[in-house]
C-alpha positions as a printed Julia matrix, in Angstrom:
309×3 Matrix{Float64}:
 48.63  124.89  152.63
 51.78  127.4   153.57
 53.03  126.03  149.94
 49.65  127.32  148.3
 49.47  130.81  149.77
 53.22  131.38  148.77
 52.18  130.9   145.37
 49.38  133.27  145.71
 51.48  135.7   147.19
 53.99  135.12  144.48
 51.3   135.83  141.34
 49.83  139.04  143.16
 53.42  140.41  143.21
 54.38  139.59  139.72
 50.79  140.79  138.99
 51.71  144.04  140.53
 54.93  144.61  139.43
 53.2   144.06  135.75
 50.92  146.67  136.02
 53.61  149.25  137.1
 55.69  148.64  134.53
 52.96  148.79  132.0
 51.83  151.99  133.9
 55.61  153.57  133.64
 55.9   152.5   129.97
 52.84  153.97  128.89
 53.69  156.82  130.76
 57.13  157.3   129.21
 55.84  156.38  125.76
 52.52  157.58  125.52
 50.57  157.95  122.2
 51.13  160.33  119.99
 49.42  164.07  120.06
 48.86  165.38  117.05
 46.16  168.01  118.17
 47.64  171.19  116.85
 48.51  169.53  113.4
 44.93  168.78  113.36
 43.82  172.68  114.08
 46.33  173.72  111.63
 45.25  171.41  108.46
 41.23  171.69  109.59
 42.02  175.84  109.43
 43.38  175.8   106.63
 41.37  173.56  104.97
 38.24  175.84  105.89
 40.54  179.19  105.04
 40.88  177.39  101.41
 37.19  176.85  100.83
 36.09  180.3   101.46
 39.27  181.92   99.37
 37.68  179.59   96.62
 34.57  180.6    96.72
 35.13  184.52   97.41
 37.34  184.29   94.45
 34.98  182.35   92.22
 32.41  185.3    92.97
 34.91  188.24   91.61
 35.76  186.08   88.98
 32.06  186.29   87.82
 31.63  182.51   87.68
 28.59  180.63   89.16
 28.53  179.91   93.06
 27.07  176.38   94.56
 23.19  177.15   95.4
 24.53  177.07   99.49
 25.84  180.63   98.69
 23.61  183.39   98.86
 24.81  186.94   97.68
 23.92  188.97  100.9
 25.25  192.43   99.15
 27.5   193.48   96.23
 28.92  197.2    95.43
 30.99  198.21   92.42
 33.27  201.18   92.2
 36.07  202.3    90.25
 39.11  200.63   91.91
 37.35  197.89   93.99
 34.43  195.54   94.42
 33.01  193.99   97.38
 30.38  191.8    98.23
 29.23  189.64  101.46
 27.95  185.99  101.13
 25.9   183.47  103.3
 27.14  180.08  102.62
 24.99  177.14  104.58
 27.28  174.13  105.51
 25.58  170.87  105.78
 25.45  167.19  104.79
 24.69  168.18  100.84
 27.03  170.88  101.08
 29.8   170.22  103.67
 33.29  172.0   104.82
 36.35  169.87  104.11
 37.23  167.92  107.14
 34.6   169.0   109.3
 31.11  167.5   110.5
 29.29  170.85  111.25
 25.73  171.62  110.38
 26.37  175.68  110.14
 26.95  178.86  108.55
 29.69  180.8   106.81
 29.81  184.14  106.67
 32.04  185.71  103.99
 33.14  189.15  103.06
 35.62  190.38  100.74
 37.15  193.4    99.05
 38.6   192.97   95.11
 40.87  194.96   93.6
 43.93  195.2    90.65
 46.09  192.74   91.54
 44.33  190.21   94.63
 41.77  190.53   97.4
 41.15  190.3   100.84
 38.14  188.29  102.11
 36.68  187.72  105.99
 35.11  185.07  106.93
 33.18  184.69  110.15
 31.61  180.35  111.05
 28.48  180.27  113.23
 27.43  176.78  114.88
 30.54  175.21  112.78
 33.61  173.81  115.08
 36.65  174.19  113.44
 38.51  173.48  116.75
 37.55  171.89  119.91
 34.5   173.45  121.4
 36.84  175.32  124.32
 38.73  177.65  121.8
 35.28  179.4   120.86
 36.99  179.91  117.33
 35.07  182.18  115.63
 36.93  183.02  112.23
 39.46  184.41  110.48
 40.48  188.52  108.87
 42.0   190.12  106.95
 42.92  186.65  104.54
 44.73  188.25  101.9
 44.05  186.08   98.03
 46.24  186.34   95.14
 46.43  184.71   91.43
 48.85  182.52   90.47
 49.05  181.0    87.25
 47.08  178.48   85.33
 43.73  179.35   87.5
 45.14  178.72   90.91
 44.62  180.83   93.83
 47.13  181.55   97.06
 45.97  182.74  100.43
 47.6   182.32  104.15
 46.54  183.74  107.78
 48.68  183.81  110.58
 47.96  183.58  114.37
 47.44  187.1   115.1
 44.49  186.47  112.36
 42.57  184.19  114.02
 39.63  185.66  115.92
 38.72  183.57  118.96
 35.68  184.41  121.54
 33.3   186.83  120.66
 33.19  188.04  117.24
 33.12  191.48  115.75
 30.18  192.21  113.15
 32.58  195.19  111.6
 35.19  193.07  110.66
 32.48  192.32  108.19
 32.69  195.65  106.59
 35.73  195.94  104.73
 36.83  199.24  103.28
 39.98  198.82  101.61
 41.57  201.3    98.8
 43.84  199.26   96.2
 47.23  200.16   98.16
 45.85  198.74  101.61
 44.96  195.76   99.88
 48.55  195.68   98.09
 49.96  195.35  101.51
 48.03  192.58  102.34
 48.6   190.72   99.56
 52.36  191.42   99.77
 52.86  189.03  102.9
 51.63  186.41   99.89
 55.11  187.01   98.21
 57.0   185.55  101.24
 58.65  182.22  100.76
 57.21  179.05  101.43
 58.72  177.21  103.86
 60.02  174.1   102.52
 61.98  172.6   105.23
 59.06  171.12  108.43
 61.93  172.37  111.44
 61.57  175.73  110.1
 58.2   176.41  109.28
 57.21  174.86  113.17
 58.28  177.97  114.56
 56.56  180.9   111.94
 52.87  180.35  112.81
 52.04  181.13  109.31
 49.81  178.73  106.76
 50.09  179.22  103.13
 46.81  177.55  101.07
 47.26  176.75   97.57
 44.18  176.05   95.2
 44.04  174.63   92.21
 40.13  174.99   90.87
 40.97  172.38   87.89
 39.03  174.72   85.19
 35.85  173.66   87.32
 35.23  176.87   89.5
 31.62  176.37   90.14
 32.65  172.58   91.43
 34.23  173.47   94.6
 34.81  169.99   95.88
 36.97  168.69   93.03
 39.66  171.5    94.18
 43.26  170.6    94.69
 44.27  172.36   97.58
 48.15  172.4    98.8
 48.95  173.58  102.39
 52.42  175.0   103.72
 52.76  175.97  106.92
 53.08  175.47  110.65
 53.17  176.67  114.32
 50.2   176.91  116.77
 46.54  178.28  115.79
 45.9   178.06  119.81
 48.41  177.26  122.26
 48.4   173.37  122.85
 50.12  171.65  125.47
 50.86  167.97  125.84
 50.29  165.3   128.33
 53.77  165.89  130.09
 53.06  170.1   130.36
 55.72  170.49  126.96
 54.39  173.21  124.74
 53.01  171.23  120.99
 54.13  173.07  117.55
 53.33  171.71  114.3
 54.4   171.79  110.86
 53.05  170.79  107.33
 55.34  170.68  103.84
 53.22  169.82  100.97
 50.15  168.68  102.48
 47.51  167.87   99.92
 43.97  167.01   99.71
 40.88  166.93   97.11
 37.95  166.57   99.16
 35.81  164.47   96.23
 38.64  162.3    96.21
 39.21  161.66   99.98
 37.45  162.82  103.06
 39.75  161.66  105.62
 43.14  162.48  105.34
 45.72  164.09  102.99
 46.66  162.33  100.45
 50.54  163.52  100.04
 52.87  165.9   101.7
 54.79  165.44  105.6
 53.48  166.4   109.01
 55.48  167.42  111.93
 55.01  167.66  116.06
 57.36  168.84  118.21
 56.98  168.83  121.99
 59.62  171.74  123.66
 59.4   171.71  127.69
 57.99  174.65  128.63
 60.17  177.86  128.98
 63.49  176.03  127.29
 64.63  174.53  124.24
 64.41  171.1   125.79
 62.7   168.52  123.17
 60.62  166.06  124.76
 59.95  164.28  121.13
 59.59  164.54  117.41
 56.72  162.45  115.29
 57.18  162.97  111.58
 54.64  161.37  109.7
 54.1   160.82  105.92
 50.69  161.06  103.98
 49.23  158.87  101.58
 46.69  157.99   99.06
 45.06  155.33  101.05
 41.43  157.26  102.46
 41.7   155.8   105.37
 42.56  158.33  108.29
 45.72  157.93  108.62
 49.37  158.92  108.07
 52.26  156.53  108.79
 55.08  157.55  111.25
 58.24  157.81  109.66
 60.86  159.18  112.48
 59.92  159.4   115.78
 61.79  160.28  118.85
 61.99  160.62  122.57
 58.2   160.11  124.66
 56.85  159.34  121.38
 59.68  156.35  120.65
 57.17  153.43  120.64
 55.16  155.06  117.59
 57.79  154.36  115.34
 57.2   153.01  111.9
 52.97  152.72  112.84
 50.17  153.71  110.98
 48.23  156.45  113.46
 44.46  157.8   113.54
 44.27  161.45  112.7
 40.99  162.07  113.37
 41.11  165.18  110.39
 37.34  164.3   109.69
């Protein structure tokens, strides 16, 4: 009998010492956190569809019936115009499940725009931020039909809203300026563009302008749209180089380009880990991790969920 509860004793300590080790592991190595990559390609995803549609407008080609002209005025050196575009199943934002409204205004002049747009009932981020939308985008032509636009973080309106950023009265040389942050460089290299909180949208309409959904789009870019912080208190920064999608084509991830997270303790330079992951052409949520490093070690070389959709 002594013999028996030994070996009990024996399997609850092994048992135990088991689920610590598990516990420490998981804590050491937890899964990755991609959460601000995922604000920064569902922002600029959203920032890409209404720059394609605004520009569609002033281009006087046909809209999708979801957009309503709400007003229009002509002058000499400018036009404007406000839309109502419905988001829904028939007629849904890239990477996002929302049942809303979009609320776009914009300003035309000689050589780009600059187009608000305002998102009722439609979560671009988690509920918590209260995002509410984006000013002051600034759109330019490039060549063969494609479009540029980018917003930074001081762009991004979260909480309550402001009606009068709806109201934009812009002479041509106002407008110039904006457009001239469009002649920046885009970052190339993912370490860099982590820090500059700045996203650069490409979009290629494909000679289809009314057909939003079978646009190209291209996003540059990184940094934090809202400040996200990971498991272990480090402060999360993201980057994207070449990060492409067609929404007819795929609905769940990007189907090219690199991704980037980097986790810096807070108040140093201390790196707490690197993920870099590649996207592919398989629609199947997911990017695979190429390089990873320190807490986020044991995601090396895995396919991971990004939950984009």
């Amino acid at each position: 009998m002594k013999t028996y509860y030994q070996f009990v004793l024996l399997m609850f300590c092994l048992a135990f010492v088991m689920l610590s080790s598990c516990k420490k592991i998981k804590e050491v190595n937890p899964d990755p956190e991609i959460e601000p990559l995922r604000h920064g390609f569902k922002t600029s995803a959203a920032i890409g569809y209404c720059a394609s549609l605004a520009y569609t407008f002033f281009k006087g080609e046909n809209l999708p019936d979801n957009v309503i002209i709400h007003s229009q005025n002509d002058n000499i050196d400018t036009e404007t115009c406000v839309m109502i575009v419905s988001i829904n199943e028939s007629y849904p934002l890239p990477f996002n499940a929302s049942v809303g409204q979009i609320t776009i205004a914009g300003i035309w002049g000689d050589d780009g725009g600059v187009i608000t747009a305002i998102f009722t009932d439609i979560d671009i981020l988690e509920a918590k931020y209260e995002f509410k939308g984006i000013h002051t985008i600034p759109v330019i032509e490039l060549e063969n039909g494609k479009i540029m636009t980018l917003f930074a973080e001081q762009d991004i309106i979260i909480g309550e809203g402001s009606d009068t950023l709806l109201h934009l009265n812009m002479t041509n040389t106002q407008i110039n300026m904006e457009t001239k942050r469009l002649k920046e460089d885009l970052p190339d290299n993912a370490f860099a563009a982590v820090q500059q909180n700045v996203w650069f949208a490409a979009v290629n309409q494909n000679n289809t302008m009314s057909d939003i959904y079978d646009d190209e789009y291209t996003i540059n870019g990184g940094g934090q749209i809202v400040e996200a912080t990971s498991n272990s208190g480090g402060i999360l920064y993201h980057a994207m180089i070449g990060a492409k999608f067609i929404h007819s084509r795929c609905e769940m991830n990007p189907v090219s380009g690199v991704g980037f997270i980097q986790n810096l303790k807070v108040g140093t330079e201390v790196d707490l880990g690197n993920i870099l992951l590649n996207f592919h052409d398989r629609c199947d949520g997911k990017a695979y991790v190429e390089l990873a490093s320190g807490k986020y070690l044991t995601s090396n070389h895995k396919n991971v969920n990004l939950n984009f959709n």
